[in-house]
C-alpha positions in Angstrom: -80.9 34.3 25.2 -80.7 38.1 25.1 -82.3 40.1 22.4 -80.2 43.0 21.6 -82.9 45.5 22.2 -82.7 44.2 26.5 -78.8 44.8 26.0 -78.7 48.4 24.2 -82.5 49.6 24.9 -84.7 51.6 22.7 -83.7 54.4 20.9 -85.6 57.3 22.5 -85.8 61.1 23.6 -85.5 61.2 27.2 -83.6 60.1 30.6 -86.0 56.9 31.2 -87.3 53.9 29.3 -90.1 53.1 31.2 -91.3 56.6 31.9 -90.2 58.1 28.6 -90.3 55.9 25.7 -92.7 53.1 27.1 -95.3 55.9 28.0 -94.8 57.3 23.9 -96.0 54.2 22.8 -99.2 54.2 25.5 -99.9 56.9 24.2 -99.6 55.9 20.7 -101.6 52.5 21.5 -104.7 54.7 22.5 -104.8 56.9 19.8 -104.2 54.0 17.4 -107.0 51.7 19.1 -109.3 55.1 19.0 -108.9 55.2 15.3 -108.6 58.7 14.3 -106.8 61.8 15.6 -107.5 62.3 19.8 -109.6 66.1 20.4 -109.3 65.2 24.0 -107.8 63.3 26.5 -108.1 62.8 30.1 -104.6 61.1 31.7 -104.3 58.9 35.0 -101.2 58.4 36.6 -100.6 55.6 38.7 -97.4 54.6 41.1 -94.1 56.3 39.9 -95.6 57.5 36.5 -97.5 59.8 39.5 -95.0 60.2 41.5 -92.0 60.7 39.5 -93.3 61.7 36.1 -93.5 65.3 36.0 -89.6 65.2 36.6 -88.8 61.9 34.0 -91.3 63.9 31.3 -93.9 60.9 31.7 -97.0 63.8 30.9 -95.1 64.8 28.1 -94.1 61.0 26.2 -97.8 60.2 27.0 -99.0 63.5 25.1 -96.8 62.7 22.2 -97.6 59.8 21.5 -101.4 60.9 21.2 -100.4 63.0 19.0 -98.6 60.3 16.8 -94.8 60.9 17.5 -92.5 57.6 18.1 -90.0 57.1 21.2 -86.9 58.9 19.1 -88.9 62.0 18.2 -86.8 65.5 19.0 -90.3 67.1 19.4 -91.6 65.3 22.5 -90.2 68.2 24.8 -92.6 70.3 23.4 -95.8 67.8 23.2 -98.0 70.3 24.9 -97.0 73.2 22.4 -97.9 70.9 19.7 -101.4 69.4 21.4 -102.4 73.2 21.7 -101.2 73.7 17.9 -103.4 70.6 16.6 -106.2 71.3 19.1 -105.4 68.4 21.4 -107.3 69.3 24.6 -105.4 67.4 28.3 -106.0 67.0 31.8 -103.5 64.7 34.4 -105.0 63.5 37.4 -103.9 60.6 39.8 -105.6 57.2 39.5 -106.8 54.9 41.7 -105.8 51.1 41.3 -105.3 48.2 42.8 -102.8 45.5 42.1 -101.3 47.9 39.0 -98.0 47.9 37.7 -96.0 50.8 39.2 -95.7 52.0 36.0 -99.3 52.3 34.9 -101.5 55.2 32.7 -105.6 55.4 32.3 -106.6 57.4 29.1 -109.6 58.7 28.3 -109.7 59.6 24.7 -112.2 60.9 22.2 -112.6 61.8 18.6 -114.2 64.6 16.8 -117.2 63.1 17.0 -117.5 61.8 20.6 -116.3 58.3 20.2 -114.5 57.4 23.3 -111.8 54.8 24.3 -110.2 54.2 27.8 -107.2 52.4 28.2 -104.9 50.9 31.1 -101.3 50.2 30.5 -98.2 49.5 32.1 -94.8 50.8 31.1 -92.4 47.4 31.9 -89.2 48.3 31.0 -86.8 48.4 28.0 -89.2 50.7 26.4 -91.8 48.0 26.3 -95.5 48.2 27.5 -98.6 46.3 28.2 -102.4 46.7 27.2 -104.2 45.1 30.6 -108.0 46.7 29.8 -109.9 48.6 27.1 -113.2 49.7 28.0 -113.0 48.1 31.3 -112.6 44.6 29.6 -109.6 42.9 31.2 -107.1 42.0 27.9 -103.3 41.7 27.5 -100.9 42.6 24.8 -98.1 44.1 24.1 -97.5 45.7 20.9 -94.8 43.7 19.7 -96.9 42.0 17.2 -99.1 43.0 14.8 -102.7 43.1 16.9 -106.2 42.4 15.5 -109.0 43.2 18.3 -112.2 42.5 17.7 -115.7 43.3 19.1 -118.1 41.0 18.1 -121.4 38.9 19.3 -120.2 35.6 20.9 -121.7 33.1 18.2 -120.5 29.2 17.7 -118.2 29.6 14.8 -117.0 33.2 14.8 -113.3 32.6 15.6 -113.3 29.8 13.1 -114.3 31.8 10.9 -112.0 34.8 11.3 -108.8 32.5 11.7 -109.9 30.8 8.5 -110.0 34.2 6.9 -106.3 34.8 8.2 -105.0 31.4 7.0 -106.2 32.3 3.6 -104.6 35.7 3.8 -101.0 33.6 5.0 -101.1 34.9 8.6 -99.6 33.3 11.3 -101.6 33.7 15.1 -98.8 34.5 17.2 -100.9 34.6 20.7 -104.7 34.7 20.9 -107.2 35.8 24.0 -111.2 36.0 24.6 -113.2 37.7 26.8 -116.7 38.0 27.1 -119.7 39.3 29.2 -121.7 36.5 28.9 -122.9 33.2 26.6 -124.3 34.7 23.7 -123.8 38.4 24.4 -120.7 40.9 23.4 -117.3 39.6 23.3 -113.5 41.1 22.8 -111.2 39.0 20.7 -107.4 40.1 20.6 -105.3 38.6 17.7 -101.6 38.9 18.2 -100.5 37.4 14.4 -96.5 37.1 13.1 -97.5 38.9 9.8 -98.5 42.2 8.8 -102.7 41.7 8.0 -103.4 43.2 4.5 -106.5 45.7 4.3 -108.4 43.1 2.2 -108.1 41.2 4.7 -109.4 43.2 7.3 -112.3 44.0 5.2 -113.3 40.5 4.7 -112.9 39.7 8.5 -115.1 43.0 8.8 -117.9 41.7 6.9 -118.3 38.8 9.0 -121.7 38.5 10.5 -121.4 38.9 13.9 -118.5 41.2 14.0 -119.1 44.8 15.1 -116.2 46.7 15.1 -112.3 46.0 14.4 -109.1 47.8 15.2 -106.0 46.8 14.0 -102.3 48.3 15.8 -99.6 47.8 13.4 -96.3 47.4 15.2 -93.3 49.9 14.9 -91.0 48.9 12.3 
């Protein structure tokens, strides 16, 4: 069955889903996953997003949505005015994959105080995008749920625990995936759930021994 967003398509600024409003919401993702406001930025372009971007405003949608601004913004024209007016500092340059989706970016983001986050993902169509690695770890998610990722020591129990902590809350795991270096070391837990996660929630799954660092992407309403 057809959802009525594959019939119609997203409402967005721009001539192109994929290169418009699908590289808005990369750009969102990052800053979102970085967790406070992007100082600078360093932009691959991959397949058609290199070839063909400059001309579908691909720099541009990926600018604005570091900056914060959704697919339907009026402003994203004139991203690069505003990144110089909020001290957003950019650079494009062509990556280098292999096997990528035509439709691919690789940012490089920091804060104000040096914390970095890359990210790789892929425009597919409709507006709708795919997370495929954060900090070279190999992941996959879309956005389209509400996201939990995790950075924790790989420990017997730890997902028990942090599931249980979500069932208490009332949230539903929509999709779930684990990677990790090795037995014992650091691991990357991604949490795709049905249900907004509350911030007392968050907090408690925080103070979990074990877990280093959260992030949590709240999807567009």
């Amino acid at each position: 069955m057809l959802d009525i967003f594959d019939i119609l398509g997203p409402v967005m600024v721009g001539p192109s889903s994929s290169h418009t409003a699908g590289a808005v919401r990369i750009g969102r993702m990052a800053r979102t996953l970085l967790g406070q406001e992007p100082v600078q930025a360093e932009i691959g372009l991959y397949g058609s997003f290199a070839e063909t971007g400059e001309g579908h405003g691909t720099d541009r949608a990926l600018v604005a949505g570091l900056l914060g601004l959704k697919p339907d913004d009026m402003e994203i024209p004139h991203s690069f005015q505003l990144a110089q007016e909020r001290g957003l500092r950019f650079s494009f340059y062509t990556a280098r994959l292999r096997e990528a989706h035509p439709n691919t970016a690789v940012l490089t983001v920091e804060d104000q105080n040096g914390i970095r986050l890359e990210m790789q993902a892929a425009s597919t169509g409709g507006g709708r995008i795919r997370v495929e690695k954060l900090n070279g770890v190999e992941v996959s998610f879309t956005g389209i749920f509400n996201t939990l990722i995790l950075r924790h020591q790989d420990i017997a129990g730890e997902i028990a625990n942090v599931t249980r902590e979500l069932a208490d809350a009332g949230i539903n795991i929509a999709n779930m995936n684990l990677c990790r270096d090795r037995r014992g070391g650091d691991a990357l837990t991604v949490i795709e759930t049905d249900q907004k996660i509350p911030p007392a929630a968050r907090i408690r799954i925080e103070r979990l021994p074990g877990i280093r660092r959260i992030t949590y992407y709240e999807k567009e309403d």
